[in-house]
Every structure is written in C-alpha cells, then in structure tokens.
C-alpha positions in Angstrom: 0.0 0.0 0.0 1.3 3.3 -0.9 2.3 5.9 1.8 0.5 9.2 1.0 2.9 12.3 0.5 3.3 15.2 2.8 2.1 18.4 1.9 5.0 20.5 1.1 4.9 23.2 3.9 6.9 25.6 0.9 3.7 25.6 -0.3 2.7 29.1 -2.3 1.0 32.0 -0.1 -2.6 32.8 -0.3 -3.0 35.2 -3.2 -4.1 38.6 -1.6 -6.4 40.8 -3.3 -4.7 43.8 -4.7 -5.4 47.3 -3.3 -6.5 50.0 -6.0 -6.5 53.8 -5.9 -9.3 55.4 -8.1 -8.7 57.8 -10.2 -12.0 59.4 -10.4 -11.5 60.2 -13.8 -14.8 59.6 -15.5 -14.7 56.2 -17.4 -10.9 55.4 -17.2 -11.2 53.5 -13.4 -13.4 50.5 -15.4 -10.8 49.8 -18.0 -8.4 49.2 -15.4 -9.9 46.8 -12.6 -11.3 49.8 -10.8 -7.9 51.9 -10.5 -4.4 51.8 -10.4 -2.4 49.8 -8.2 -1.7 51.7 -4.7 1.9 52.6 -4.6 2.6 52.1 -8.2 4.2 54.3 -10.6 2.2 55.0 -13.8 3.9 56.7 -16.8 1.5 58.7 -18.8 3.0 59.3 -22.1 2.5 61.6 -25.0 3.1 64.8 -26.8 2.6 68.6 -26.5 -1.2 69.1 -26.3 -2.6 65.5 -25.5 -3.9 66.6 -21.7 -1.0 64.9 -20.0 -1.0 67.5 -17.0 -4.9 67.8 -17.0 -4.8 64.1 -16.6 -2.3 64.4 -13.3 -4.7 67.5 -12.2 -7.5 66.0 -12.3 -6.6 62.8 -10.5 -4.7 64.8 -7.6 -7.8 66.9 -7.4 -10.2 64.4 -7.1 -7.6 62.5 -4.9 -8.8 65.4 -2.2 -12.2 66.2 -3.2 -13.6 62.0 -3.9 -11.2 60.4 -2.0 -9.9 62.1 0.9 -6.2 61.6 0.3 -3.5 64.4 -0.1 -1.3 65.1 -3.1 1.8 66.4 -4.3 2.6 68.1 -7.8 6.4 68.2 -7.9 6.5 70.2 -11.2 9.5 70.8 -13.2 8.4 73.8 -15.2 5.8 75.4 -14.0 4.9 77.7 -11.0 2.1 77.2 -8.5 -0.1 79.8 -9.9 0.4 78.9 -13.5 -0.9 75.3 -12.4 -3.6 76.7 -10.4 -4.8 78.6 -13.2 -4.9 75.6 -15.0 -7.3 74.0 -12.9 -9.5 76.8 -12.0 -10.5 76.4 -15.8 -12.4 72.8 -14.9 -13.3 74.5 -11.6 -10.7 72.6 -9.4 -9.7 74.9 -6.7 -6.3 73.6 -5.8 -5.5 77.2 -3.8 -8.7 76.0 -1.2 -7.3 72.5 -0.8 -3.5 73.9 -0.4 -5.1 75.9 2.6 -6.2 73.0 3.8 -3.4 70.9 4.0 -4.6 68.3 1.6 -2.2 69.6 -1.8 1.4 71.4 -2.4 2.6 72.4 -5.7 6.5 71.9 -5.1 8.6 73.6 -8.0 12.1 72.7 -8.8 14.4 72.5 -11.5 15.8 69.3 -12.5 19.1 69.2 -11.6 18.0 70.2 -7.7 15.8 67.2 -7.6 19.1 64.9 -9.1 20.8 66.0 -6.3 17.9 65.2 -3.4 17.3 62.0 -4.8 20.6 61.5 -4.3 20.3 62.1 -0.9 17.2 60.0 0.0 14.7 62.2 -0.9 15.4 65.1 1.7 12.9 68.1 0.8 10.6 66.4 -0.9 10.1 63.6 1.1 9.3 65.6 4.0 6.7 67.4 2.2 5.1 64.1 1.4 5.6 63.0 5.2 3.9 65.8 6.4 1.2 66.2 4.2 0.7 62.4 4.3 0.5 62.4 0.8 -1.2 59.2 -0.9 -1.0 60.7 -4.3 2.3 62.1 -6.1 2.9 63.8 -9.9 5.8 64.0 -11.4 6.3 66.5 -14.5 7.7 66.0 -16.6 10.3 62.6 -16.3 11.7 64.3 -19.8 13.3 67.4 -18.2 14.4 65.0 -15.5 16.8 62.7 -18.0 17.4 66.0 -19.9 20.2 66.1 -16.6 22.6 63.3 -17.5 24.9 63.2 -20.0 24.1 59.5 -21.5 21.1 57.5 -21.1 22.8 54.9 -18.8 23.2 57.4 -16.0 19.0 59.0 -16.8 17.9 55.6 -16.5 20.0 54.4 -13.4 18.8 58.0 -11.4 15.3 57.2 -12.7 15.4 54.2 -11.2 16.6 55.0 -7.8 13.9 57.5 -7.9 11.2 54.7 -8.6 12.5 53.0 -5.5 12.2 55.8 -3.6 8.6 57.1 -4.8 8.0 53.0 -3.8 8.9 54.0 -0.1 7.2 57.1 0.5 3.7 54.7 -0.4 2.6 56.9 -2.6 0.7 56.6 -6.0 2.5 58.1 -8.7 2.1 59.4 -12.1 5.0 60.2 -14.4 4.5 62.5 -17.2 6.5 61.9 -20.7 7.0 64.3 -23.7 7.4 61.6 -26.1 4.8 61.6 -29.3 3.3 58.1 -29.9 0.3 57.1 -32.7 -1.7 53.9 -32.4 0.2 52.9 -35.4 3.6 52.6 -34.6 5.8 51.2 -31.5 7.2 53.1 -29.4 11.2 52.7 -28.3 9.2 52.6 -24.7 12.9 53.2 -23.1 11.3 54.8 -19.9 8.0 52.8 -19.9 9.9 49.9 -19.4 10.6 51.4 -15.7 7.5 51.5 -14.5 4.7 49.6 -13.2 1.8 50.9 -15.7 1.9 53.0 -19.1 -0.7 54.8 -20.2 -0.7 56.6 -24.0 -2.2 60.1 -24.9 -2.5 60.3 -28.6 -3.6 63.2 -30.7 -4.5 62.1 -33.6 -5.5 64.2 -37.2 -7.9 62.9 -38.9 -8.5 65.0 -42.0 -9.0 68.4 -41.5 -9.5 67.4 -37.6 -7.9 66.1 -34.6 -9.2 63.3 -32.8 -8.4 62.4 -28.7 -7.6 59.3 -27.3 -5.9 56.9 -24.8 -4.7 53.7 -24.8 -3.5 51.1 -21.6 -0.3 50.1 -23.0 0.7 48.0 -19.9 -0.9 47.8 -16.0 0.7 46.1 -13.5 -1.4 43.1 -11.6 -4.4 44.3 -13.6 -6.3 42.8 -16.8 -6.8 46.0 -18.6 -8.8 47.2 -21.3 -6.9 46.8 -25.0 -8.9 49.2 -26.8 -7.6 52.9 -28.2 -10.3 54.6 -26.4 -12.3 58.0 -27.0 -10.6 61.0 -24.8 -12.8 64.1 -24.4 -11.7 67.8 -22.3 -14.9 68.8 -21.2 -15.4 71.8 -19.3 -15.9 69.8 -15.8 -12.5 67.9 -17.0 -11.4 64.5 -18.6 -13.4 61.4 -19.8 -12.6 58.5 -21.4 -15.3 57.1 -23.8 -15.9 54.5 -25.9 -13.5 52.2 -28.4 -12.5 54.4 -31.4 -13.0 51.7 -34.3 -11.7 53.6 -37.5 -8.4 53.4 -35.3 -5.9 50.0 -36.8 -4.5 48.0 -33.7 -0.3 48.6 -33.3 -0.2 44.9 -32.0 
C-alpha cells in the first residue's frame, strides 16, 4: 500500500487581493480593474497638447475632493499659480485645498531634484511625510533625464527614484514628452521602468484632430486593450468608448 505524501509546507501563499487607488477620472477606473495599483508608478506618455498634466490634475484633485487623500505636484516647469490657473479652468480649486493641508505644488528644476534624490529624498520627502501624501505627480520625467549626460546614467537616477517614490507609499504618475500614434511602437525606453503605461495620442484625422488613450501595460491588472475615446470637457477628462476607424499597433 502506498504511503501518502506530505504536503510541502513551501507551499505558495494565499494570493491577496490587490489594493486599487481610483482615479476618479470619469470612465478610465473601469478599463483598469477599478484603478491603479496603490503605490505604483504609472507613466502617462505623450506629446505637446494631449492633456498629460490635466490628466495628473485632475486625478490629484479628485484624490482630495472624492477620496480624501493628499497630493503632491512636484513640477519641473511650472509655477504654482500657472498650475492653479490651469485648474480653476475645470473648476478645481487647488488654492482651497493647499489651505487645507490636503495639496502642495512643489517647483524645482531638474538638476535640484538629481541631487535630493541622491540624498534619499530630503525636501521632498518631508513634504510628502507631512502632508501624508497618498497621491504624487511628477512632471515632466523628460526634463528630468534631460540632466545626465548618457542615457545609462537617466535611466539608473530614474530608477533609484522609482524605488524611492516605492517607499514614500505613494501613488504616482509620471508624465513623458514623447509623441506616440496607435500605429507605430514606441522605443518605450522609460515605460519599461514602471509599473503601468498609459498613452495620450492626438491624432489628425483629415482636417480634424481626434483624442484618445490607450492602456499600453498595467501592473497586476487585466486591462482594457482598446484605443479609447478621450474628451476635455469643461468639468475635466473622460474617457469614452472604443475608437473603431483606429488600426490595432499589436
């Protein structure tokens, strides 16, 4: 009579259910299993014009006003009114919620933030510590690599700075000035680095221009494949339906 086996007691972990931060962006949560992954990084890719830093607004904004959970816009290029005036356009008053201790615009060139993350983070960590960010921005990750004189070093720094953002448990989104079409790959060298991608494309269409967004990668997630509708209203971003006159890349 055979002897039964012994259960192996390496046996794998229960699989735990994974933790999602909405975005509150109206219709992009339900191509994505309901949000992003908490404490992910998210690249959201594309070029001039496409709505990348509407996109980070709006989900920082609605971080506070949906969600209850503070933010940080560490902004490369553009001042804190300059961004505020963006947002009072879609009636997001980012001035009310920086009185209230629930968002920061933090402004610094490039280089500066090389050197912090360097350091561990030093400024900008502690504004994320005290604010007890969830949420984090990040643009633009091109005038970041701009920095470094080969793309070894950019993508090493960028790196650390992943690990880092990883830390802090916040939910990050990276911007990219890098133009992409539905209709050709991408060199994706700094996708690669992160845990999601999204794509902004602008796209003419004759004598028009057509918006639209595509989930390249998510991590943990079984995301829509679609190239997607994406509308600028004047109460801010939604993502609508499949775009069908659009050819698949894959």
């Amino acid at each position: 009579m055979k002897k039964r086996r012994k259960k192996s007691k390496a046996a794998c972990p229960a699989v735990r259910e994974v933790e999602r931060v909405q975005s509150g962006i109206d219709g992009l949560d339900k191509l994505i299993e309901g949000g992003f992954v908490k404490d992910s990084t998210i690249m959201v890719r594309g070029g001039t014009g496409t709505g990348k830093t509407l996109f980070c607004l709006q989900y920082l904004y609605n971080g506070v006003a949906k969600y209850d959970e503070a933010g940080v816009y560490l902004s490369f290029s553009e001042s804190e009114s300059i961004v505020c005036q963006h947002a009072a356009r879609f009636g997001w008053d980012l001035k009310k919620l920086n009185n209230r201790d629930k968002f920061v615009v933090a402004r610094y060139e490039p280089h500066e933030v090389a050197n912090i993350m360097a350091q561990g983070g030093g400024t900008i960590r502690d504004i994320v510590e005290e604010l007890d960010a969830k949420r984090l921005v990040v643009d633009s990750l091109t005038a970041y690599e701009m920095v470094f004189e080969s793309k070894y070093k950019a993508n090493e720094s960028i790196l650390a700075f992943f690990d880092l953002l990883r830390k802090w448990d916040t939910t990050t989104l990276v911007t990219s000035e890098h133009p992409v079409t539905p209709y050709n790959e991408s060199d994706g060298r700094l996708g690669f680095l992160t845990d999601g991608l999204l794509n902004l494309y602008h796209m003419r269409n004759n004598s028009c221009r057509t918006r639209a967004l595509e989930v390249v990668k998510m991590r943990d997630t079984f995301h829509d494949e679609n190239v997607n509708n994406f509308m600028i209203t004047k109460k801010g971003l939604k993502i609508g339906r499949r775009l069908s006159h659009v050819g698949r890349k894959r």
